[in-house]
N, C-alpha and C positions, 0 to 999 in steps of 0.2 A: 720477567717476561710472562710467568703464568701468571702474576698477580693482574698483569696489565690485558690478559685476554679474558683472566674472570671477572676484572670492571667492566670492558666490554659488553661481554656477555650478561651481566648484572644492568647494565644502565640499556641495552636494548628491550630487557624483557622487561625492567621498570616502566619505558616507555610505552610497551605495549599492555601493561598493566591497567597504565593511567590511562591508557585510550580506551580500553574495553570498560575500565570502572565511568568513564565521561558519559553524559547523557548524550541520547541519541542530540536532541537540540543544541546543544553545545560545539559537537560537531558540524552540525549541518550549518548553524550562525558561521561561525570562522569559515569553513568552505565556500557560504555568498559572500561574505567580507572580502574572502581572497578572489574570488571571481568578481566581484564590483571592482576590487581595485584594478587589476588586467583590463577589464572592460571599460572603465575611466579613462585610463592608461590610453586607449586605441582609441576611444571616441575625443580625449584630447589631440590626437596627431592626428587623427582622420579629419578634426572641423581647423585644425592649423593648416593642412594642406590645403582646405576647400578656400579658407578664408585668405592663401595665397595667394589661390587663380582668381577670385570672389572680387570686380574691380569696385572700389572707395564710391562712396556716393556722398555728393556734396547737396548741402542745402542752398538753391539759387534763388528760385521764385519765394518769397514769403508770403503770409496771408493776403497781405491787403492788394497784394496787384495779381493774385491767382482771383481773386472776387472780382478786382476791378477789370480784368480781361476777361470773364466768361459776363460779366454783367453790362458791359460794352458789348458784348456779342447778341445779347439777348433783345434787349433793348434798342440796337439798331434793327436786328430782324423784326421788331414788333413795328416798328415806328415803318421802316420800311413796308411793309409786308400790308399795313394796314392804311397806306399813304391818307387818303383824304374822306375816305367811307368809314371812318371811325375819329374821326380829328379830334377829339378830347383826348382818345386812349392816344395817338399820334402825336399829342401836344407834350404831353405828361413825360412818354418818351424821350421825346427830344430834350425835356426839362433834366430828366434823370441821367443824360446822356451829356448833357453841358457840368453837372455837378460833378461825373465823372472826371470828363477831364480837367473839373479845378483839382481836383483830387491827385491826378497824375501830374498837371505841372509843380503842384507842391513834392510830391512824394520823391520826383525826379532830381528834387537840390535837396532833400533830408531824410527819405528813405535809404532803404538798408543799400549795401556796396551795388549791387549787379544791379539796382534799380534806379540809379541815378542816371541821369545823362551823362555825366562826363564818362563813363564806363564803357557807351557804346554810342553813342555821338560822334566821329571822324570825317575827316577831310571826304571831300569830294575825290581824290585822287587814290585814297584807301579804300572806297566804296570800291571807284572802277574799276581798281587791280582785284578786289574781293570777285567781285564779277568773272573777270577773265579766270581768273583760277578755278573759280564754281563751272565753267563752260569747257573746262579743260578735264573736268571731273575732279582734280586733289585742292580743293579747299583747305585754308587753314581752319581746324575747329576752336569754337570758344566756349568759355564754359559757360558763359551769359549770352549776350547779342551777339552776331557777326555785325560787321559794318554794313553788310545790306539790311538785314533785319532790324538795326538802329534807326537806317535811313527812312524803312518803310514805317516804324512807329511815328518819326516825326511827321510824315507825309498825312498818316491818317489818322495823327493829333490836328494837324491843322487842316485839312478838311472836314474834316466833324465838325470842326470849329466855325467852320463857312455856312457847315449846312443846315445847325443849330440855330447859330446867330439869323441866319436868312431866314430861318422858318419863325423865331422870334419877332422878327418885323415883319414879316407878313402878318402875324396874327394882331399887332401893334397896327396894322392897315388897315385890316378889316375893324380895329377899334376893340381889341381886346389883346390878353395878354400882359406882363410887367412891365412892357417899353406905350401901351397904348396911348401915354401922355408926354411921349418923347418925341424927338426931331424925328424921331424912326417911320413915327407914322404919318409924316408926309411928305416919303419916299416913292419915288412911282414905282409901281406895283410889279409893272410886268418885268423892268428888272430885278426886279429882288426874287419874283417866282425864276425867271432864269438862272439868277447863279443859285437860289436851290437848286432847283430841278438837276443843272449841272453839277454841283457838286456832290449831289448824292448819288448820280450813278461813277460821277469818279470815284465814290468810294468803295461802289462793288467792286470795280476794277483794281481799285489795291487791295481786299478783302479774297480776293481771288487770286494774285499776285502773290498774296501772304501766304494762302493755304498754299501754294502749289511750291512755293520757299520753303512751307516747313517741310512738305512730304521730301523734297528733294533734301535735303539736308540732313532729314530723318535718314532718308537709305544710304547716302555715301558717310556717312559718320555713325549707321549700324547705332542707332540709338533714335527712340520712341521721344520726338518734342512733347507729345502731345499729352502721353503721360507725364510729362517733366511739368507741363504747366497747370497740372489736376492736383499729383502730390507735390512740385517746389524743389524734385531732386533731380539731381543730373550725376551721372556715372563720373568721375574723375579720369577713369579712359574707356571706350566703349568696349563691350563685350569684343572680342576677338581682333582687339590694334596691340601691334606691340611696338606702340610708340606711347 
């Protein structure tokens, strides 16, 4: 028993020996060592907690149709905006605006998943039920298109498509343009400027349609479309659903 309290007593004051003979440095490394570790320690359960609440974000939009939709936008404003007091820049537009959408019908049977049609292409009776639920305020959300926002793409695929092609033959009338030496240009005129003139302001009307689809779908589903179509991500569940 005394032998075992004068070990003791022998291996605490060794201990305190070796600390007093330790460099001041030696100390103080092991002492951050040991508080780096604690600190690691907290800020690994602090960023696992956040990245619990933290919801997933998925990659929807990819490059080529985040270009193709802000450069559809742009180029109809110009071509719009500048209608017949700039007709070269107006012509060009409408050219860069037809190339577009060969780009979009391609992209829609070989582009990535959320960018094909079959993705959000549906029945006319999917659209109308999408509807009524959207006027009831609980929409189903999707992570790509809804079935109205499907419907409005193909609506203002194919009127672009009217309103390109029409301005093509018009300028094919007047004897200029790619179609100048086609059947196009001895189309009577004042139809062909009608279903422009018509279809181009049908298309403000779906362009207006659209925005006022995303702001509305932005707030009842608590998520930023518009950001989604800048960066291509979309939340997996929007900030504050616990569904």
């Amino acid at each position: 028993m005394i032998f075992f309290v004068f070990y003791l007593q022998f291996d605490n004051n060794t201990r305190k020996s070796v600390k007093q003979d330790m460099p001041m440095t030696d100390i103080a490394r092991r002492r951050s060592k040991a508080g780096l570790a604690v600190d690691s320690r907290w800020r690994i359960f602090f960023n696992y907690q956040m990245n619990k609440q933290l919801p997933k974000h998925l990659a929807v939009w990819d490059p080529l149709i985040r270009i193709f939709h802000w450069s559809l936008a742009v180029f109809f404003v110009v071509a719009y905006a500048l209608d017949d007091s700039w007709i070269l820049l107006h012509s060009y537009s409408g050219y860069s605006i037809l190339l577009l959408l060969g780009f979009r019908l391609v992209w829609g049977f070989i582009g990535t998943p959320y960018a094909r049609f079959s993705n959000f292409l549906v029945s006319p009776k999917r659209v109308i039920h999408y509807l009524h639920m959207l006027l009831r305020g609980s929409p189903q959300r999707f992570i790509g298109h809804n079935p109205a926002g499907g419907a409005m793409i193909a609506a203002l695929l194919l009127v672009l498509a009217f309103t390109t092609l029409s301005g093509i033959c018009l300028l094919a009338i007047e004897g200029s343009g790619p179609l100048r030496n086609s059947v196009a240009a001895q189309w009577p005129g004042g139809v062909v400027q009608q279903v422009h003139d018509i279809s181009s302001q049908f298309t403000i009307v779906l362009v207006a349609l659209h925005i006022v689809g995303v702001f509305v779908s932005s707030y009842l589903h608590k998520e930023n479309l518009v950001r989604a179509m800048f960066n291509g991500k979309k939340s997996e569940k929007p900030a504050g659903s616990d569904s």
